[in-house]
N, CA, C and O atoms as a Maestro MAE file, in Angstrom:
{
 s_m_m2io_version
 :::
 2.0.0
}

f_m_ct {
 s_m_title
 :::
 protein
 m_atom[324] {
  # First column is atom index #
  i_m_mmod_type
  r_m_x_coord
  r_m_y_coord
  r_m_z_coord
  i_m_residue_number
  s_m_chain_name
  s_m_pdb_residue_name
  s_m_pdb_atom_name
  i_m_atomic_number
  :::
  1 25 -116.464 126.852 -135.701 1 A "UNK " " N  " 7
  2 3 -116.187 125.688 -134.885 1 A "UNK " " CA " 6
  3 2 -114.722 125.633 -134.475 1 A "UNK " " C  " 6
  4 15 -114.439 125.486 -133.286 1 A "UNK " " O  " 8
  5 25 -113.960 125.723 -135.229 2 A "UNK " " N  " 7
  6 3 -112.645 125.659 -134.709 2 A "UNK " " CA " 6
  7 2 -112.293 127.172 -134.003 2 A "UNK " " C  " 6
  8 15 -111.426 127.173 -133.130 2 A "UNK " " O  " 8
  9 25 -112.829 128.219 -134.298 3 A "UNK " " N  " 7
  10 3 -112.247 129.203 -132.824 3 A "UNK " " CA " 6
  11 2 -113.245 128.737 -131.411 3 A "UNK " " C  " 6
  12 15 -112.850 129.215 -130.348 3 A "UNK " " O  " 8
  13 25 -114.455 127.874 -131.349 4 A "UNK " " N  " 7
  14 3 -115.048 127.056 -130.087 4 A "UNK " " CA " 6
  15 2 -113.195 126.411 -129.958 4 A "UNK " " C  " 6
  16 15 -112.446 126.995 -129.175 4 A "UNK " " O  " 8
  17 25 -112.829 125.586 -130.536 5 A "UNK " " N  " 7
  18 3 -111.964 124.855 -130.142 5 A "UNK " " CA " 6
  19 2 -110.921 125.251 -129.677 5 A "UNK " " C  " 6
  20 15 -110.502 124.846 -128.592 5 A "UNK " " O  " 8
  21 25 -110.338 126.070 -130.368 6 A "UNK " " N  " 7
  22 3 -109.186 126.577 -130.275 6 A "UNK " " CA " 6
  23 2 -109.236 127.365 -129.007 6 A "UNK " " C  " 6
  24 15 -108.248 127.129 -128.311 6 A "UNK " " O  " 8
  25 25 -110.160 128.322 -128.421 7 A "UNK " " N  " 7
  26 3 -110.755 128.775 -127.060 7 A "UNK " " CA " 6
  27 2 -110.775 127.761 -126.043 7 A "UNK " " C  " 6
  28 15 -110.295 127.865 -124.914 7 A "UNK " " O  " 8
  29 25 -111.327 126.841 -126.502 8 A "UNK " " N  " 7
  30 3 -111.697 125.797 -124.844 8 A "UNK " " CA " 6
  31 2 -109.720 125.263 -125.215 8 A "UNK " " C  " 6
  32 15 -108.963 125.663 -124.330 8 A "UNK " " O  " 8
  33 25 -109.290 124.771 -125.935 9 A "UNK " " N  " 7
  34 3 -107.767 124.530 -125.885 9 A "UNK " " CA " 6
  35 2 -107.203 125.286 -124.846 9 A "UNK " " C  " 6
  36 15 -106.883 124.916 -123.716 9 A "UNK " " O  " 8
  37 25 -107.114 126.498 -125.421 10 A "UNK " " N  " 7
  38 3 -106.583 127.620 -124.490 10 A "UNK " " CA " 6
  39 2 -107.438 127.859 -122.770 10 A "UNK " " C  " 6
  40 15 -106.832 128.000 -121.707 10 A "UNK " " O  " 8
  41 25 -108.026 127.852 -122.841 11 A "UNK " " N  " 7
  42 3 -108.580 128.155 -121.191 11 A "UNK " " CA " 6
  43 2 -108.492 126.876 -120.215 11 A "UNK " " C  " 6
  44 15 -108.637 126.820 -118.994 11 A "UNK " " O  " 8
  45 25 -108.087 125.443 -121.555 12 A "UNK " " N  " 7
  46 3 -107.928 124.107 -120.424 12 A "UNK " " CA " 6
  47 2 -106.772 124.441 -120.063 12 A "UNK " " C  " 6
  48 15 -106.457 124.210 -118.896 12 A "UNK " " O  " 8
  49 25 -105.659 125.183 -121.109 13 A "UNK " " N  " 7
  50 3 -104.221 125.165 -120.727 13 A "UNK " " CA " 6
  51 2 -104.131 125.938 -119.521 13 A "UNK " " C  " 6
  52 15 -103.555 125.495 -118.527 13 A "UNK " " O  " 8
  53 25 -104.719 127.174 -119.561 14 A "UNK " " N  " 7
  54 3 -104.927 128.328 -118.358 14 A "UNK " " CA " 6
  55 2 -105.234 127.429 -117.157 14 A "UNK " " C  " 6
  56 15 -104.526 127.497 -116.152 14 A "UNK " " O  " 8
  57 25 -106.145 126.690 -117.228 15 A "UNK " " N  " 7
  58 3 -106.777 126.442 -116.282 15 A "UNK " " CA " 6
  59 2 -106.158 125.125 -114.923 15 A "UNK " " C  " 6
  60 15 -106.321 124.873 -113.729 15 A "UNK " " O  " 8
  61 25 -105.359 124.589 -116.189 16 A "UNK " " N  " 7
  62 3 -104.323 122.964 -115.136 16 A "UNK " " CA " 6
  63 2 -103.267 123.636 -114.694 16 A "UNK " " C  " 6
  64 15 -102.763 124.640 -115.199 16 A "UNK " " O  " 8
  65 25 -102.858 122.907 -113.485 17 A "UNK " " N  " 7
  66 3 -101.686 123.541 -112.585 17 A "UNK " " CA " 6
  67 2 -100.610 123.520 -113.837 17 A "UNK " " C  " 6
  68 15 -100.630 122.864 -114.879 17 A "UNK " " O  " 8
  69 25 -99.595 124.555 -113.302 18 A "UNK " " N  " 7
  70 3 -98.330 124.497 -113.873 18 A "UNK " " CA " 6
  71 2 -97.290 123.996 -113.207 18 A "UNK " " C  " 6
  72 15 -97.587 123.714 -112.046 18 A "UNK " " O  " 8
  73 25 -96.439 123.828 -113.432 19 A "UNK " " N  " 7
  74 3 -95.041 122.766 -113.171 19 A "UNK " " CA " 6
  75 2 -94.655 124.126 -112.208 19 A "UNK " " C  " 6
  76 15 -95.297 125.136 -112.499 19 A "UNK " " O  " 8
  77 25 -93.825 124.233 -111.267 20 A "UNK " " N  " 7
  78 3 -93.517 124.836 -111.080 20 A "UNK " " CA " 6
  79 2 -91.741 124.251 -110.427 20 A "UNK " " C  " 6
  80 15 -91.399 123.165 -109.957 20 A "UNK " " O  " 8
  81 25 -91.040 125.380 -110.653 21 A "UNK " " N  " 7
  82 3 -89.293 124.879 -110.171 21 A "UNK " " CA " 6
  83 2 -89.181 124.179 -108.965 21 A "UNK " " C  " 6
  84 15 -88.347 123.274 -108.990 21 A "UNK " " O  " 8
  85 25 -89.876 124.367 -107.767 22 A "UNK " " N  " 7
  86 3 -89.680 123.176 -106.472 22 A "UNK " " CA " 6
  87 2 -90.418 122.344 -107.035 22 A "UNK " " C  " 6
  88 15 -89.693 121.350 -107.080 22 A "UNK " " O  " 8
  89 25 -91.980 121.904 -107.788 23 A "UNK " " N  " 7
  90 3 -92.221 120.679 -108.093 23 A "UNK " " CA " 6
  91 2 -90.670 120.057 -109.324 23 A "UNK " " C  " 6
  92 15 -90.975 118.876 -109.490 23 A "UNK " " O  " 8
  93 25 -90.065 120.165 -109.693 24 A "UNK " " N  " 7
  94 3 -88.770 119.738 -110.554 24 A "UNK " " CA " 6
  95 2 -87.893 119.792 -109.550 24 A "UNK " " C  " 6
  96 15 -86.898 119.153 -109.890 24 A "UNK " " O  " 8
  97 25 -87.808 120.106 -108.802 25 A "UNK " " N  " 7
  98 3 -86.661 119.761 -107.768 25 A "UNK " " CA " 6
  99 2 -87.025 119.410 -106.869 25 A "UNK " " C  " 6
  100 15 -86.231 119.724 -105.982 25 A "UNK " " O  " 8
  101 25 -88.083 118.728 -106.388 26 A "UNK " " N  " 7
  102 3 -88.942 117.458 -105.683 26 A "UNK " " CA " 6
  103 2 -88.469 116.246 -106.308 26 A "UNK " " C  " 6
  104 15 -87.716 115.373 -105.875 26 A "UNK " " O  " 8
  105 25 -89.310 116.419 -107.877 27 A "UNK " " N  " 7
  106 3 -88.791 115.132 -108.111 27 A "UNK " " CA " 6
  107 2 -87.653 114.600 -108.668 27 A "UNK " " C  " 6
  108 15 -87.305 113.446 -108.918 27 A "UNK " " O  " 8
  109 25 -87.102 115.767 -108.823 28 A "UNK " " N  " 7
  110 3 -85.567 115.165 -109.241 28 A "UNK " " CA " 6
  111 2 -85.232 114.775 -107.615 28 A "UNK " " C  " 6
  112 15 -85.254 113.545 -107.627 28 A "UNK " " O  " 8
  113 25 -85.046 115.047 -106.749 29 A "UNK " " N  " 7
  114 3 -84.569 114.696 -105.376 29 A "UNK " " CA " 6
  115 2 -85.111 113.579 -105.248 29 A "UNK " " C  " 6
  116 15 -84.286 112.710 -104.969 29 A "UNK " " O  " 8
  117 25 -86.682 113.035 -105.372 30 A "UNK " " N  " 7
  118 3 -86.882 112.056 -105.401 30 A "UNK " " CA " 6
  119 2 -86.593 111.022 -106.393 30 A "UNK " " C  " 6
  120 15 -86.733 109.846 -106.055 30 A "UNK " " O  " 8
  121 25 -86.211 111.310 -107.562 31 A "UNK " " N  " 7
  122 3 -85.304 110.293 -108.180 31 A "UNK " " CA " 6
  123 2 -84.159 109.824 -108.150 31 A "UNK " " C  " 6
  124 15 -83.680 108.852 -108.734 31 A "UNK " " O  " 8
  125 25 -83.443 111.012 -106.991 32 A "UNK " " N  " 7
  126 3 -81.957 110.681 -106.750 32 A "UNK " " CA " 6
  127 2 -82.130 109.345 -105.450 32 A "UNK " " C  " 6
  128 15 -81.354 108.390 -105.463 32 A "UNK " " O  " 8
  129 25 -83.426 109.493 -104.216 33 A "UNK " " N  " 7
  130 3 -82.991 108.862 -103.356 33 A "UNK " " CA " 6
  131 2 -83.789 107.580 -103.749 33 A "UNK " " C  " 6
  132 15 -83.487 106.579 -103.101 33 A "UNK " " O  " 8
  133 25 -84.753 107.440 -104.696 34 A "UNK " " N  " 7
  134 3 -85.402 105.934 -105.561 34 A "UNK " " CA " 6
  135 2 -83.433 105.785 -105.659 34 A "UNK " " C  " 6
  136 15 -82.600 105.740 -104.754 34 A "UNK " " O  " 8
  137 25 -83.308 105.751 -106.903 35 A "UNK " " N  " 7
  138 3 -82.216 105.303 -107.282 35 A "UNK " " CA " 6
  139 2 -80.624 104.664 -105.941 35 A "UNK " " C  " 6
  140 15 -79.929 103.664 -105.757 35 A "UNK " " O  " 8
  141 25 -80.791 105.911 -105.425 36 A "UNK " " N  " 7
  142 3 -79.824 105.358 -104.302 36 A "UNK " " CA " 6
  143 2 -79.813 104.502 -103.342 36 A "UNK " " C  " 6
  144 15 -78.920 103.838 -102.815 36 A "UNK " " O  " 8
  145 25 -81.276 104.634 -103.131 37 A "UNK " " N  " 7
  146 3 -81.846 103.502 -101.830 37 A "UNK " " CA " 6
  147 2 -82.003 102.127 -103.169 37 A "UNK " " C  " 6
  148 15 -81.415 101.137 -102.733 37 A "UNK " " O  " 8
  149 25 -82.496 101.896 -104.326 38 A "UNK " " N  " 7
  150 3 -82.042 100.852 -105.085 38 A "UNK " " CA " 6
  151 2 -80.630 100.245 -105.723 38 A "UNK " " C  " 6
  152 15 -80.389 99.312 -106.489 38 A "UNK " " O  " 8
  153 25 -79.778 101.275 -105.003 39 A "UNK " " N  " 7
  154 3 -78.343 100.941 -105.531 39 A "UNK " " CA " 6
  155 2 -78.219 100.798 -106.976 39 A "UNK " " C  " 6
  156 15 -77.592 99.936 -107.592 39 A "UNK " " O  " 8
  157 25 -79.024 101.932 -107.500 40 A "UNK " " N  " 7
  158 3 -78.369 102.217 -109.012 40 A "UNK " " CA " 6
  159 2 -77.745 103.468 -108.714 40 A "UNK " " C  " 6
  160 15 -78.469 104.463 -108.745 40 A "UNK " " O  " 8
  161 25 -76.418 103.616 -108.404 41 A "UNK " " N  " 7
  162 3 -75.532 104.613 -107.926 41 A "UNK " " CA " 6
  163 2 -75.215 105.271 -108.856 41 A "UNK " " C  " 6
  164 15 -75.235 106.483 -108.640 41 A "UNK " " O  " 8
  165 25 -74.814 104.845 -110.188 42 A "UNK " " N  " 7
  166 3 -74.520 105.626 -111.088 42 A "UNK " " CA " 6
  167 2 -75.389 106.191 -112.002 42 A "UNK " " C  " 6
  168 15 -75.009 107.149 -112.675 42 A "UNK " " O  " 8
  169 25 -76.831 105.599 -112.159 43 A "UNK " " N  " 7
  170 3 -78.123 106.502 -112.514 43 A "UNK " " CA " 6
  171 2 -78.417 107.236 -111.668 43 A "UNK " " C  " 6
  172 15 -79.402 107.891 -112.009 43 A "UNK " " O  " 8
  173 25 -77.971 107.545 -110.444 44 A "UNK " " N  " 7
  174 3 -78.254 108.252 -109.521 44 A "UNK " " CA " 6
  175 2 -76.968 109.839 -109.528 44 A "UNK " " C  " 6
  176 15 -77.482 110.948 -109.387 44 A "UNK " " O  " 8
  177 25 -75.874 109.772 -109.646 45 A "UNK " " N  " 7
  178 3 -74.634 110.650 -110.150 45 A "UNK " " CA " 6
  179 2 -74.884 110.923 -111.515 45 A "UNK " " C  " 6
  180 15 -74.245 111.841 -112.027 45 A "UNK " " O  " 8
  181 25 -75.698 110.293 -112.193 46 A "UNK " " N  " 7
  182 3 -75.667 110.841 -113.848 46 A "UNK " " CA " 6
  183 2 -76.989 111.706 -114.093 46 A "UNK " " C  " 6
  184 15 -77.330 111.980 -115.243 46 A "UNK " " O  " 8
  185 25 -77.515 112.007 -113.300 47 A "UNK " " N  " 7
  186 3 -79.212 112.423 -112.964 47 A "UNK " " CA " 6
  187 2 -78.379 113.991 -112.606 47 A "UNK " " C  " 6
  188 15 -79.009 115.037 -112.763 47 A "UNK " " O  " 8
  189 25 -77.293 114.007 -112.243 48 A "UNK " " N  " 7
  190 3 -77.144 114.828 -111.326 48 A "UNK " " CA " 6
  191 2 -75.879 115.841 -112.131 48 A "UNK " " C  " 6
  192 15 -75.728 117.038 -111.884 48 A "UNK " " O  " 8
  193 25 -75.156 115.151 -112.995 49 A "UNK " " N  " 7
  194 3 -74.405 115.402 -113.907 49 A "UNK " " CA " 6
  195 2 -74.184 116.883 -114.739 49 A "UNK " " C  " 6
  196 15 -74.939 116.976 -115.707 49 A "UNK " " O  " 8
  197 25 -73.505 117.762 -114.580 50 A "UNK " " N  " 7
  198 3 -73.657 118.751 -115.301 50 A "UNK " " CA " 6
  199 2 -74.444 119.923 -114.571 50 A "UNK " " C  " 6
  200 15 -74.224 121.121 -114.744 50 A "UNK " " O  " 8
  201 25 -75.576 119.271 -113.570 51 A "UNK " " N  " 7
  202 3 -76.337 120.111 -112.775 51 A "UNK " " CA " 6
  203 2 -75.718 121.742 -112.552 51 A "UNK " " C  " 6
  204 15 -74.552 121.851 -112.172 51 A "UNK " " O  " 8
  205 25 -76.324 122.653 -112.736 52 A "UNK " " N  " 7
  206 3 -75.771 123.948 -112.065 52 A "UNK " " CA " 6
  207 2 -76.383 124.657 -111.295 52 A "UNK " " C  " 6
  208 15 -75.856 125.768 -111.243 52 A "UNK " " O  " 8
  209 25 -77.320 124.555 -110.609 53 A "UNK " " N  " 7
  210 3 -78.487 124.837 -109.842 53 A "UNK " " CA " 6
  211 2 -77.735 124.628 -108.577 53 A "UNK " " C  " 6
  212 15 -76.869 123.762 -108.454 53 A "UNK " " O  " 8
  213 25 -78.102 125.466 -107.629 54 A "UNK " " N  " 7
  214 3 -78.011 125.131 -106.022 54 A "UNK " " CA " 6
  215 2 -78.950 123.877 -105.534 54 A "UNK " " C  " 6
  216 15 -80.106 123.521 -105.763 54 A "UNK " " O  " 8
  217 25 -77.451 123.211 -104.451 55 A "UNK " " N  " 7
  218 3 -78.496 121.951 -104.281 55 A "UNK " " CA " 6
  219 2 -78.795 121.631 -103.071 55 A "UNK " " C  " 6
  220 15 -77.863 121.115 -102.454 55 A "UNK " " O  " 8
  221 25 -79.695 121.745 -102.551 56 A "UNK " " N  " 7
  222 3 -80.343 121.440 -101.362 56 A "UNK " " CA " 6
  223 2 -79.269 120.447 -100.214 56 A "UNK " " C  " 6
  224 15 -78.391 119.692 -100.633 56 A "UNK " " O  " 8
  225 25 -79.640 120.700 -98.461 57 A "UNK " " N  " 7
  226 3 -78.701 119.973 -98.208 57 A "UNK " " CA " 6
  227 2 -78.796 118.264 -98.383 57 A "UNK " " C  " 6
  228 15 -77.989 117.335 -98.355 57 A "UNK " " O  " 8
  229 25 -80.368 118.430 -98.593 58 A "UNK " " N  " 7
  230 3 -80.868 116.624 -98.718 58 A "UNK " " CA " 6
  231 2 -80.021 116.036 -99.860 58 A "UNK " " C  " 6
  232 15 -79.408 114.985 -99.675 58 A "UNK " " O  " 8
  233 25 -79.959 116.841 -101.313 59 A "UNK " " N  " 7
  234 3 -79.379 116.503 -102.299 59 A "UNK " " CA " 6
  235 2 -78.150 116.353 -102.159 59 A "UNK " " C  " 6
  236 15 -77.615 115.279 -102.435 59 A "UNK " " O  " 8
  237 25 -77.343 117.603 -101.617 60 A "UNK " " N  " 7
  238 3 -76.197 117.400 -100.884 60 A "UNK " " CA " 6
  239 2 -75.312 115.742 -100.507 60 A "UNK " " C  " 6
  240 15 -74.240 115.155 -100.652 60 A "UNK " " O  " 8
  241 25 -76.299 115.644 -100.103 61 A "UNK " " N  " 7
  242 3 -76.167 114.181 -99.035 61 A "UNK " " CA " 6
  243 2 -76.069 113.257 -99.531 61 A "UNK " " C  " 6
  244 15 -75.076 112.532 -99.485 61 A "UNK " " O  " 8
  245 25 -77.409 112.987 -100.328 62 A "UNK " " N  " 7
  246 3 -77.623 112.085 -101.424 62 A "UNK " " CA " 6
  247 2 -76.267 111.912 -102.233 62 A "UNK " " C  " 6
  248 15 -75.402 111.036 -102.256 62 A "UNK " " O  " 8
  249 25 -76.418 112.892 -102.762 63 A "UNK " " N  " 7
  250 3 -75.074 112.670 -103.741 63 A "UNK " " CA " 6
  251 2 -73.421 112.521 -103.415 63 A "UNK " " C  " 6
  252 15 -72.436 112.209 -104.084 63 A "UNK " " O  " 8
  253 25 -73.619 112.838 -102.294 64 A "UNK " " N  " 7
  254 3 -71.969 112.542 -101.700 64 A "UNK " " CA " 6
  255 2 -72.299 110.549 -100.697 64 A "UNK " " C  " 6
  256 15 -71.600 109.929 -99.896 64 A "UNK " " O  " 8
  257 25 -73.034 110.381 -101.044 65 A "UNK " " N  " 7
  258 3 -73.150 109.021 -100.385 65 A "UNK " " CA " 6
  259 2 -73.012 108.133 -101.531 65 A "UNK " " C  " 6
  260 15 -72.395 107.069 -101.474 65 A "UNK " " O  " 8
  261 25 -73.755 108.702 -102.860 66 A "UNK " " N  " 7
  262 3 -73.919 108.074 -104.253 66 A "UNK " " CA " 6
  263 2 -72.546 108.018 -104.503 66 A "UNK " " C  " 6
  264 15 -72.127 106.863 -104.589 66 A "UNK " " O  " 8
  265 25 -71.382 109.246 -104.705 67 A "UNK " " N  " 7
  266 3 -70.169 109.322 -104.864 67 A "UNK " " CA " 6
  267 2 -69.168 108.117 -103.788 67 A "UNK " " C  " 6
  268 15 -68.233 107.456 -104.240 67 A "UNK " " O  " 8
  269 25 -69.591 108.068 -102.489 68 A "UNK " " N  " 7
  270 3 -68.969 106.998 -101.854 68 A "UNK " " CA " 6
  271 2 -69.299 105.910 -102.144 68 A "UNK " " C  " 6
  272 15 -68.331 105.153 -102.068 68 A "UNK " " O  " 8
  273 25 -70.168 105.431 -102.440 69 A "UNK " " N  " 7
  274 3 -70.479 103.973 -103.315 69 A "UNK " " CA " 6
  275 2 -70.069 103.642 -104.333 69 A "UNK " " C  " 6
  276 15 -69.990 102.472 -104.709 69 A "UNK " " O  " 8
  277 25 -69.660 104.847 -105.097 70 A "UNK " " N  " 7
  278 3 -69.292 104.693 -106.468 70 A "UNK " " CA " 6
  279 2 -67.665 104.625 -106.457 70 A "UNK " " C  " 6
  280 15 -67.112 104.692 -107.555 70 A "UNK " " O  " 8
  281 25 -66.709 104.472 -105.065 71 A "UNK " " N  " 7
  282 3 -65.810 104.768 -104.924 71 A "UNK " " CA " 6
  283 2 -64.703 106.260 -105.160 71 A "UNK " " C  " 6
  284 15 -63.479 106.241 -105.030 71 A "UNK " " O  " 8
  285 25 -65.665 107.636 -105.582 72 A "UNK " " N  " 7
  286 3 -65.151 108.446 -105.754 72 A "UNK " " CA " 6
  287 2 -65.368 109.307 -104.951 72 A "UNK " " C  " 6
  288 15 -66.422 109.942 -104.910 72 A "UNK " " O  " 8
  289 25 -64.342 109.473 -104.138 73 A "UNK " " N  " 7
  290 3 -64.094 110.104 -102.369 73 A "UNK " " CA " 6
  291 2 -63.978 111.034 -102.739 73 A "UNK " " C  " 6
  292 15 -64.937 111.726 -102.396 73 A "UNK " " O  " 8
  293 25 -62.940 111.820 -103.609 74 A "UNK " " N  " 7
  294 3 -62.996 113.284 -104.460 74 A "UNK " " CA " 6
  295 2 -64.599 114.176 -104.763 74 A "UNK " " C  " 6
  296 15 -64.852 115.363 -104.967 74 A "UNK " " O  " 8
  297 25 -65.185 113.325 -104.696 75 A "UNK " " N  " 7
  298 3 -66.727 114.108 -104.982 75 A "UNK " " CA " 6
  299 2 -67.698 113.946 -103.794 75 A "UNK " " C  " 6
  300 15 -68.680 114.597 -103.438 75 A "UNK " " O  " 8
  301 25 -67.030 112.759 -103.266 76 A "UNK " " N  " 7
  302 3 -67.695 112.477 -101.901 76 A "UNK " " CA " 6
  303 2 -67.730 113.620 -100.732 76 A "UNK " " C  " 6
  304 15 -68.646 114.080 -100.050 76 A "UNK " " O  " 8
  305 25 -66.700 113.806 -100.784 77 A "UNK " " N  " 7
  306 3 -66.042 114.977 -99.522 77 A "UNK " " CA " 6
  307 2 -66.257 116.576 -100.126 77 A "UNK " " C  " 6
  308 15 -66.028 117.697 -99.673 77 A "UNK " " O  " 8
  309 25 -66.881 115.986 -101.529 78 A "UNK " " N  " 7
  310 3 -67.053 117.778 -101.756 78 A "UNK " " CA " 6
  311 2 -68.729 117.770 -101.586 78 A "UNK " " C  " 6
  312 15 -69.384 118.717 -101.150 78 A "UNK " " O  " 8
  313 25 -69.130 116.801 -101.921 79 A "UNK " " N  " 7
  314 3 -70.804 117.235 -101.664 79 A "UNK " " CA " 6
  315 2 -71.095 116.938 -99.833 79 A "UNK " " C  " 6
  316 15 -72.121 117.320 -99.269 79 A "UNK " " O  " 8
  317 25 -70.086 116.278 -99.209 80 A "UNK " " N  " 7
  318 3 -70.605 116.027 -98.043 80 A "UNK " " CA " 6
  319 2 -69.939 117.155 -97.064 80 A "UNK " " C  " 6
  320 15 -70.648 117.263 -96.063 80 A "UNK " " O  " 8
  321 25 -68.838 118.007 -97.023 81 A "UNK " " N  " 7
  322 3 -68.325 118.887 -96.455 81 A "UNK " " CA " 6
  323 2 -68.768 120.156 -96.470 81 A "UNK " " C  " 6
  324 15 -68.167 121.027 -95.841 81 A "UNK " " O  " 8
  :::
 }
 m_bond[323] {
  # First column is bond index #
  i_m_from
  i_m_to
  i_m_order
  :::
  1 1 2 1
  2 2 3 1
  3 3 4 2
  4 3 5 1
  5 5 6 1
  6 6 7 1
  7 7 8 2
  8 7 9 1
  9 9 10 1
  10 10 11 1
  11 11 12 2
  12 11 13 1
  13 13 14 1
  14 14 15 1
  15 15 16 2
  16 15 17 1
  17 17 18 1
  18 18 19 1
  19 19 20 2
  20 19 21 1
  21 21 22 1
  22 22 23 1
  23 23 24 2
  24 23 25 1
  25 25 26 1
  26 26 27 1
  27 27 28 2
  28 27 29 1
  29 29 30 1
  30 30 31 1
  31 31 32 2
  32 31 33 1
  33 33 34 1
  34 34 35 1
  35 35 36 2
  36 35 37 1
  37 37 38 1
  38 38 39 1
  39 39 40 2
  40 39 41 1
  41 41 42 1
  42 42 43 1
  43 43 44 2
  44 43 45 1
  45 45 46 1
  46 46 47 1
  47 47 48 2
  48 47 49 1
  49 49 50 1
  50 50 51 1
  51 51 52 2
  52 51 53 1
  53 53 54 1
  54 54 55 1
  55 55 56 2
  56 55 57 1
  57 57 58 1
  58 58 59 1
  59 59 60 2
  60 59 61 1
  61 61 62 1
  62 62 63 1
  63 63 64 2
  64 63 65 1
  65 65 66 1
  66 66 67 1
  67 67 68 2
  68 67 69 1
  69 69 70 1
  70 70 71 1
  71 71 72 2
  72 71 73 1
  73 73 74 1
  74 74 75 1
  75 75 76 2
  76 75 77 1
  77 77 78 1
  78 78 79 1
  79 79 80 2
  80 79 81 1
  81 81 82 1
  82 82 83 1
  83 83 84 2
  84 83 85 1
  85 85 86 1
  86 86 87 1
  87 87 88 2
  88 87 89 1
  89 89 90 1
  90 90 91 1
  91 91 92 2
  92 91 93 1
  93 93 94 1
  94 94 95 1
  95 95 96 2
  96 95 97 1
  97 97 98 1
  98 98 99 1
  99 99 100 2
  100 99 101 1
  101 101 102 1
  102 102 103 1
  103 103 104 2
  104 103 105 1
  105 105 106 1
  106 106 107 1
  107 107 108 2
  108 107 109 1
  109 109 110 1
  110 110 111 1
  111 111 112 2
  112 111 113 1
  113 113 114 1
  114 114 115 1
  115 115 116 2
  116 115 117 1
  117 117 118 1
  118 118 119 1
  119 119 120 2
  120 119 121 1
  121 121 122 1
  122 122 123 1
  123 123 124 2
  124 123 125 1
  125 125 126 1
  126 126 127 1
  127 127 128 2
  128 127 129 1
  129 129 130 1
  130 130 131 1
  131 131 132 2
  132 131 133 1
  133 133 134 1
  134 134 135 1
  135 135 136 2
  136 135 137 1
  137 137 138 1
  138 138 139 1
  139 139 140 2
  140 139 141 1
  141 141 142 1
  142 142 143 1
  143 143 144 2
  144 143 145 1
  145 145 146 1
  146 146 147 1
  147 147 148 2
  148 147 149 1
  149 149 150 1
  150 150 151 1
  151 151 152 2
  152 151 153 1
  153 153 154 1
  154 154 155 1
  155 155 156 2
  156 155 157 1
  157 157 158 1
  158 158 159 1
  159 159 160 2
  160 159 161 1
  161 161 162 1
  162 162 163 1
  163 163 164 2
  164 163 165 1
  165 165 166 1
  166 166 167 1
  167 167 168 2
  168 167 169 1
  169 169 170 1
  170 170 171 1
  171 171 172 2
  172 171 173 1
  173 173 174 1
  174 174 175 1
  175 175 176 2
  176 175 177 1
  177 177 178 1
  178 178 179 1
  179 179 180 2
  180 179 181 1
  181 181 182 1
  182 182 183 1
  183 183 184 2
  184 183 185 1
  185 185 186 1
  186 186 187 1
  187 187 188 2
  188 187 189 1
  189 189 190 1
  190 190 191 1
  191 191 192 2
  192 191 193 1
  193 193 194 1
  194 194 195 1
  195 195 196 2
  196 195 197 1
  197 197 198 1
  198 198 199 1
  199 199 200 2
  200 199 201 1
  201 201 202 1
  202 202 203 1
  203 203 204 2
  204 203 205 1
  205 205 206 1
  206 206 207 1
  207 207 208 2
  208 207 209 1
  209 209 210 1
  210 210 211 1
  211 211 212 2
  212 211 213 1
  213 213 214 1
  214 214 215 1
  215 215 216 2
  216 215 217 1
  217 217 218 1
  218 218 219 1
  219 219 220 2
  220 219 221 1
  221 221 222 1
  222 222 223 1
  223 223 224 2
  224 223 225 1
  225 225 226 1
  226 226 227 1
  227 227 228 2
  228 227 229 1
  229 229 230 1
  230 230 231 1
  231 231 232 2
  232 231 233 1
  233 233 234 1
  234 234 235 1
  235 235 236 2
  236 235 237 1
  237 237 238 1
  238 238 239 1
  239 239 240 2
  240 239 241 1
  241 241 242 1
  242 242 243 1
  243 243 244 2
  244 243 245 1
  245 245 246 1
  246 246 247 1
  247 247 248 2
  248 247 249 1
  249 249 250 1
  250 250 251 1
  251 251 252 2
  252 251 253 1
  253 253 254 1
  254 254 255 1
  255 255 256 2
  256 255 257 1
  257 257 258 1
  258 258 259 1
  259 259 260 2
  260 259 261 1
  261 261 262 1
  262 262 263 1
  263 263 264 2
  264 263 265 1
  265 265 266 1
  266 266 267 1
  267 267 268 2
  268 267 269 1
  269 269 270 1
  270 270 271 1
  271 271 272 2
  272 271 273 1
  273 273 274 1
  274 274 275 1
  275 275 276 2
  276 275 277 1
  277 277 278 1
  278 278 279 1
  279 279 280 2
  280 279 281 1
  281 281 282 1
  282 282 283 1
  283 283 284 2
  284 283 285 1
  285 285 286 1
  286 286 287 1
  287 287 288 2
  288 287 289 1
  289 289 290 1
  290 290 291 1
  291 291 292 2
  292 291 293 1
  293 293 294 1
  294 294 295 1
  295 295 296 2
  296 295 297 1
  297 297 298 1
  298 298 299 1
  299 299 300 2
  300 299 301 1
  301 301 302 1
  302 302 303 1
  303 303 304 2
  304 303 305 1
  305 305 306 1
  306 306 307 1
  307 307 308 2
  308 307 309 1
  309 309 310 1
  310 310 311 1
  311 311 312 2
  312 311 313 1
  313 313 314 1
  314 314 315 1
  315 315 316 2
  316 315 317 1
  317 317 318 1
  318 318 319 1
  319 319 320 2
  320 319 321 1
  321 321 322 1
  322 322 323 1
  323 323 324 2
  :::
 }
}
């Protein structure tokens, strides 16, 4: 009974989509522009924090607008230039 189980475990795992890196950088993008269009500016720059990944020009954007709200023009002009 438990290798029945342990089998159907394994072939449900096989079988459901997997995450894949643009679905994670969908929704991180979409949590940056929730947050920004709600004016939580700085949950929106701290989402983003540390990031080392190439960032899209949408993200780009996002985040140099988040940085101008937040009054820091220094980060502003680097994600928006």
């Amino acid at each position: 009974m438990k290798k029945v189980i342990i089998i159907l475990f394994l072939l449900t795992g096989a079988i459901l989509p997997q995450t894949t890196k643009e679905d994670k950088n969908l929704a991180r993008l979409n949590d940056l522009k929730k947050n920004y269009f709600e004016g939580k500016y700085k949950d929106a720059a701290m989402a983003y924090m540390g990031y080392e990944g190439e960032l899209t020009g949408e993200e780009a954007f996002y985040l140099g607008m988040t940085n101008s709200a937040l009054f820091n023009y220094r980060g502003a002009i680097e994600y928006l230039s």
